[in-house]
N, C-alpha and C positions, 0 to 999 in steps of 0.2 A: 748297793743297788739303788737306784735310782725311783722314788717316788711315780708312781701312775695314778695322775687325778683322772677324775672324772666331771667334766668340762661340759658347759653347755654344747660347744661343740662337736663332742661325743655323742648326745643326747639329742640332738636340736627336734628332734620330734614331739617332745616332752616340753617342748616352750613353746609358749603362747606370746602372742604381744597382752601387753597389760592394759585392759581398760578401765577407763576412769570414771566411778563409782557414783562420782556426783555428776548430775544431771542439772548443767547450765540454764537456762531460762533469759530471752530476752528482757529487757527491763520495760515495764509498762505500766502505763499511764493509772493513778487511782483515780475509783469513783470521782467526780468533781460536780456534777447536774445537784447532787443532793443538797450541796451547800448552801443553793438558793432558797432553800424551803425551809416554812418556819413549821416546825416538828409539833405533832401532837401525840402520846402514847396514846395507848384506848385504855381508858380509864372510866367505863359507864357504870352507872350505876344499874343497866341493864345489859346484856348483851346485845350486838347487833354487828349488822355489815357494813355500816356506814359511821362517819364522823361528821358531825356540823361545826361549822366554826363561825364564828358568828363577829361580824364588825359594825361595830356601833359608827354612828354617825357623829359628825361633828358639830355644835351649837355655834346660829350663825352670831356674828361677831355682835356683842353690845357696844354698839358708840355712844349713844346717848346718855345724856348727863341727868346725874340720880337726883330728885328732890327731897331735902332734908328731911322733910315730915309727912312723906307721901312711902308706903310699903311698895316697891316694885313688884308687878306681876312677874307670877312666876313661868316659867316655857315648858313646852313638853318636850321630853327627848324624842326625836323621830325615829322610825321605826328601824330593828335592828337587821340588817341585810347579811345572810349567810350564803355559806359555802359547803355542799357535801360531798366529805370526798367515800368512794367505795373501796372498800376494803377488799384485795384480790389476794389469791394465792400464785405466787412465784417460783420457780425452781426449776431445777435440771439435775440429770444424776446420771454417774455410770458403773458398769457392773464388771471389776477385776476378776478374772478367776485365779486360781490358785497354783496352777501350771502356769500362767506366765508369771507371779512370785518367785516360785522357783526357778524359772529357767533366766529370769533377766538379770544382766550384767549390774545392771541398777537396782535400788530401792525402789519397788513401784509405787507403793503408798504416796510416802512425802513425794515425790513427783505428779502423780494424778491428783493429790491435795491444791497443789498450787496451779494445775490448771484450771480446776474446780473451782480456785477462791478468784480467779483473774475472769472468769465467765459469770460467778457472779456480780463483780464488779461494771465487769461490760454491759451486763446485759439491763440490770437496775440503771444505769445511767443511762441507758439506748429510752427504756420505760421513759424514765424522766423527761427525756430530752422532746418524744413524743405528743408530752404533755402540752411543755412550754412552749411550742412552736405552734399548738390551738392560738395562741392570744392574738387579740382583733386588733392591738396598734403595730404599723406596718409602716416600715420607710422604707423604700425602692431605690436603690441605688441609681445611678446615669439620668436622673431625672426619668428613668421610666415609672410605669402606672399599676401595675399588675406583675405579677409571677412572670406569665407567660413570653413576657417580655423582657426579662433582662436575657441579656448574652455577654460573651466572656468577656466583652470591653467594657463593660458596665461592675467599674471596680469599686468597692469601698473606699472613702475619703477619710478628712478629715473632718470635712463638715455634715455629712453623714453623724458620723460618732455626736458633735457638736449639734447638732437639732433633735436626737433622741435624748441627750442627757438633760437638755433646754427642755423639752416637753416633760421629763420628769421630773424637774424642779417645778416647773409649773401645774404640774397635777398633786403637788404636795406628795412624791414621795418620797420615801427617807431613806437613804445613801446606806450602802453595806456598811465602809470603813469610813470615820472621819466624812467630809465632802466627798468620797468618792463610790461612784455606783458602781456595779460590778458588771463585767462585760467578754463573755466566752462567745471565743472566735475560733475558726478553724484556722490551719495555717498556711492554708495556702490562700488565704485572705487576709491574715496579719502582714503577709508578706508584700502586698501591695501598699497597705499602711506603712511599714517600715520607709517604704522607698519615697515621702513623705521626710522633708529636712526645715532646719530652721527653726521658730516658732511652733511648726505645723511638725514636728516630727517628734515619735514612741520617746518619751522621757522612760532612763536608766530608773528600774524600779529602789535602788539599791540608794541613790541620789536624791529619792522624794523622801520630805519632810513630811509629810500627812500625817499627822495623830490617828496611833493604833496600827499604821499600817504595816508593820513589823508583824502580824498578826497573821498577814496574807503574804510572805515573803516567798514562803518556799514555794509557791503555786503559779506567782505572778511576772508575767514576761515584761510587763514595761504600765505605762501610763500615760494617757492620750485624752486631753478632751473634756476631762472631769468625769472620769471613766480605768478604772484596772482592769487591766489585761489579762486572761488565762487562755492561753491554746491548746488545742487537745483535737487529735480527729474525730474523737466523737460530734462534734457540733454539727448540724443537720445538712446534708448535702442531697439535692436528686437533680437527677435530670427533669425538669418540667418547666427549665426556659425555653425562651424562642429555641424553635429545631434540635429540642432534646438538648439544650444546652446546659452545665452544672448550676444549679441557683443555691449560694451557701447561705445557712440561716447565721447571723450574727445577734446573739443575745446579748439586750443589755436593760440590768435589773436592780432593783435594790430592796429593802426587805418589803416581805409580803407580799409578794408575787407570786409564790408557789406556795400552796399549804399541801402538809404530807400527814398522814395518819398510818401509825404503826403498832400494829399488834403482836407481833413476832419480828424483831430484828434481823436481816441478811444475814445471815451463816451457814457452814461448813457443816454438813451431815454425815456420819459415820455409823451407818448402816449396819443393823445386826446381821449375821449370818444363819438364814433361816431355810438353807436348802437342804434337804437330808443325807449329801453328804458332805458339807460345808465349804463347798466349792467354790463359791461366788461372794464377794464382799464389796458391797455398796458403798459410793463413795458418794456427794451431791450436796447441793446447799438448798435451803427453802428460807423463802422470807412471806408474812405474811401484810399488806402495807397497800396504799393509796395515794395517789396526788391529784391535785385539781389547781388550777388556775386561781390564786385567791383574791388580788387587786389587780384589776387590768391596767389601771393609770398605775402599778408601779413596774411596769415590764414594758418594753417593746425590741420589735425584732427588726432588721433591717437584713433585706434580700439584697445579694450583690454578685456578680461572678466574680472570676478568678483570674489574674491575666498568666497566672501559670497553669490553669485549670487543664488534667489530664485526659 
């Protein structure tokens, strides 16, 4: 007699489709605004909410020629000009309970982990980027004068990029990598830049010789101008051109332009469970930290639309 299996076919009641355990994730963009700022822990010899940072001035040049037997007067250092930045508390949290643990097809923890670490990344750069875009040197794309004024033909150049990097040679400030300042753009404003050929066109980051610049590889789209390139849609966009029009901030910077003061590093918080019947498990990151604007002559921002602008 003949064998009677028992077949999914038999059964199909008892089958499910199988779902799949791991919980995929877009890939996106890291923190990047922070890199601009030259970092201070909080290290006081007192407590407080604030950090000063303090930049000494420069002594003006000696040219004149010393006489052998004559002691030169000595100069006074001029006076020391600071920077205070305020120390805020940051964060965001969410509250799993314990019935959707059980009932979901996935691992909820390690999934709401990685939303948690990608909002605190978003959101500390959103802070940052708030900061940098206070600063008072301002180049106007389309030869306009003001904000209010640009509109979507009024695109980023080459010579744009080239009179912001000019002006911060000339205010004596000192280049991220190598000669090269560093410069966060959005990209639907790089993309006007790209379409830019010749002489005047995005050199292959891959292709530049620059000392140290292996340093900035993984981050950097091209190189333009005496200037590296990073795109990220974080870079500041609103509507406050002519007729609600997008006005994109393009920053370009090199060190000490941004000071940050940090008391508590950005991280992931995992939350005791203190409900009486331990129902609810907090998830959330806090950072505790400051930034301020710290050399204006080493920053400036250039307004421009978009000619792909949505």
């Amino acid at each position: 007699m003949a064998n009677a299996y028992t077949s999914s076919t038999q059964v199909a009641g008892l089958v499910q489709a199988a779902y799949d355990r791991y919980v995929e994730f877009a890939l996106r963009s890291q923190p990047l605004f922070r890199n601009l700022a030259d970092k201070r822990p909080v290290q006081q010899a007192m407590p407080g909410s604030s950090v000063v940072f303090s930049l000494y001035q420069d002594l003006a040049a000696a040219t004149g020629t010393l006489t052998e037997t004559v002691d030169p007067d000595a100069v006074a250092i001029s006076d020391v000009n600071t920077v205070s930045v305020t120390l805020n508390e940051y964060g965001n949290t969410v509250l799993n309970t314990r019935k959707l643990g059980e009932f979901a097809f996935s691992d909820v923890d390690p999934a709401v982990a990685n939303i948690v670490a990608y909002n605190l990344a978003d959101s500390i750069d959103q802070v940052v980027v708030n900061t940098l875009i206070g600063g008072t040197n301002v180049i106007y794309a389309g030869g306009k004068t003001a904000t209010s004024g640009i509109t979507a033909s009024d695109t980023i150049d080459n010579a744009d990029i080239r009179k912001a990097v000019a002006k911060l040679r000339a205010g004596n400030a000192v280049p991220r990598e190598g000669m090269l300042y560093a410069a966060y753009i959005h990209p639907e404003v790089a993309h006007d830049l790209r379409g830019e050929t010749g002489a005047l066109a995005f050199e292959d980051i891959r292709k530049y010789t620059e000392p140290n610049v292996g340093n900035i590889l993984n981050q950097v789209t091209g190189v333009l101008g005496g200037a590296y390139f990073v795109e990220t849609p974080r870079a500041y966009v609103a509507t406050d051109g002519a007729s609600s029009a997008k006005n994109y901030r393009t920053i370009i910077a090199g060190q000490q332009a941004l000071a940050e003061a940090t008391a508590v590093e950005p991280g992931v918080v995992i939350g005791p469970v203190v409900d009486k019947l331990m129902r609810f498990r907090p998830i959330g990151w806090y950072s505790l930290q400051g930034w301020s604007i710290y050399r204006e002559e080493a920053m400036y921002r250039i307004e421009s639309g978009s000619s792909i602008a949505s």
